[in-house]
C-alpha positions in Angstrom: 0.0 0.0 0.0 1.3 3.4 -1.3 0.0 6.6 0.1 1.5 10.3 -0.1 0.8 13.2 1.5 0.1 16.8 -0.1 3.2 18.8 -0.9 3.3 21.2 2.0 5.7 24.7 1.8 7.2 25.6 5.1 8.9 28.8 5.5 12.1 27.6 6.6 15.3 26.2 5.0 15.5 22.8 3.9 18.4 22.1 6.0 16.6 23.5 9.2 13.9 21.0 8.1 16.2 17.7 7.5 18.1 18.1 10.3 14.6 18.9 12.6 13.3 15.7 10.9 16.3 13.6 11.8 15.8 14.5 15.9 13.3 12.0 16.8 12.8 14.6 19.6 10.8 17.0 17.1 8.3 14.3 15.9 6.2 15.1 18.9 5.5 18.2 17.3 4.4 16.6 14.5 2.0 14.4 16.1 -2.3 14.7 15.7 -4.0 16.5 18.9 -5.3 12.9 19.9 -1.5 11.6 20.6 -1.5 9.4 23.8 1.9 8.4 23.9 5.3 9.7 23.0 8.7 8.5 23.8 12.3 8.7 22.4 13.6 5.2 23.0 17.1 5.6 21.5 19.0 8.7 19.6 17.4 7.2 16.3 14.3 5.3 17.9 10.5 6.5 19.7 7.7 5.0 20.1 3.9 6.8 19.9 0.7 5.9 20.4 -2.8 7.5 18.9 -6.1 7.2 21.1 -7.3 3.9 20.4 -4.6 2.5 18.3 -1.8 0.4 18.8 1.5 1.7 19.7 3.6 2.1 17.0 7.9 1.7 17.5 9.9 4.0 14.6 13.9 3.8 14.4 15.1 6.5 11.4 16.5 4.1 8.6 18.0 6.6 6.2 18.8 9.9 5.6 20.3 12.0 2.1 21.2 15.2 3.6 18.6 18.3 2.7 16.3 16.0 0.6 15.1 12.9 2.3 14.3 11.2 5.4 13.5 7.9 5.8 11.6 6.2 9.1 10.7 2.7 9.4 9.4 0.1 11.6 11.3 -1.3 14.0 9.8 -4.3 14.3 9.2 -6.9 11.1 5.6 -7.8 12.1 4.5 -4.6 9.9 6.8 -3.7 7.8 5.9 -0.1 6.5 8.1 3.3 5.9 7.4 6.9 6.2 9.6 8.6 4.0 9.8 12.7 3.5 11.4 14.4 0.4 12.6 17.7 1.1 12.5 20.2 -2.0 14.3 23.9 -2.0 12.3 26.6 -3.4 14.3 29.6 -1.9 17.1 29.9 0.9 14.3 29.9 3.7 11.4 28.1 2.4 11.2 24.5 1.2 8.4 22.2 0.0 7.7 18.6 2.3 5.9 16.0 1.2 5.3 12.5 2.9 5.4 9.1 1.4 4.2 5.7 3.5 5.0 2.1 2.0 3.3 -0.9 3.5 3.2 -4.6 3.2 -0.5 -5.5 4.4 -3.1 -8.0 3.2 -6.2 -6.5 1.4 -8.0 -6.5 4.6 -5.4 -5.2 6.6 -5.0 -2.2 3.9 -8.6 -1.6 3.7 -8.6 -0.9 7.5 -5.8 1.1 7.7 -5.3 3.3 4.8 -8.3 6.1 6.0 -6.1 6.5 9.2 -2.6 6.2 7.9 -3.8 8.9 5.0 -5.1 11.0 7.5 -2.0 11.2 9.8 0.8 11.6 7.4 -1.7 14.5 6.3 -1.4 16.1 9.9 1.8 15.4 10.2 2.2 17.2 7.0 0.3 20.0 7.7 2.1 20.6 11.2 6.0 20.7 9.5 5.2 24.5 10.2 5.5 23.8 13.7 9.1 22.8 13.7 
């Protein structure tokens, strides 16, 4: 399952950006209003958890400098990413936009890809708040 996020423009520099996006720290502020759990677990590691959702472990898995970060699961049960490509468009703004790969069964998929689309779009649309 494929879904992206809408291309958001945030008026910082796209190196303030990556290197915000590779703390785990700043993910917090990323997070949907109805977070009910956050915690860094390791320097490249946290673990959050939505009202009513399972908890969900991230570990950042790769990293291009000033264009793309990559988080994935840490555990193999799920295996999904959330990647973010970071595009330039002047010395202090850049355009974000969020991409999340997953290997689910059809049912699986159909379950989860109304609320998966609708947090990458929050998280999207809070990049701002870095």
């Amino acid at each position: 399952m494929n879904l992206e996020s809408k291309k958001v423009t945030v008026e910082k520099s796209a190196s303030y950006i990556f290197n915000a996006l590779i703390d785990v720290k700043q993910y917090e502020k990323l997070m949907p209003e109805n977070i009910a759990k956050f915690e860094v677990t390791a320097p490249t590691d946290f673990i959050f958890g939505l009202k009513g959702m399972p908890e969900i472990k991230l570990r950042l898995k790769e990293q291009t400098p000033n264009s793309l970060v990559k988080l994935g699961a840490a555990s193999d049960k799920l295996p999904f990413s959330l990647t973010a490509t970071i595009d330039t468009l002047t010395d202090e703004s850049c355009a974000v936009q969020l991409f999340f790969e997953g290997e689910f069964n059809a049912m699986m998929a159909m379950m989860v890809k109304g609320p998966i689309s609708n947090f990458i779009e929050t998280l999207a649309g809070n990049m701002h708040k870095l």
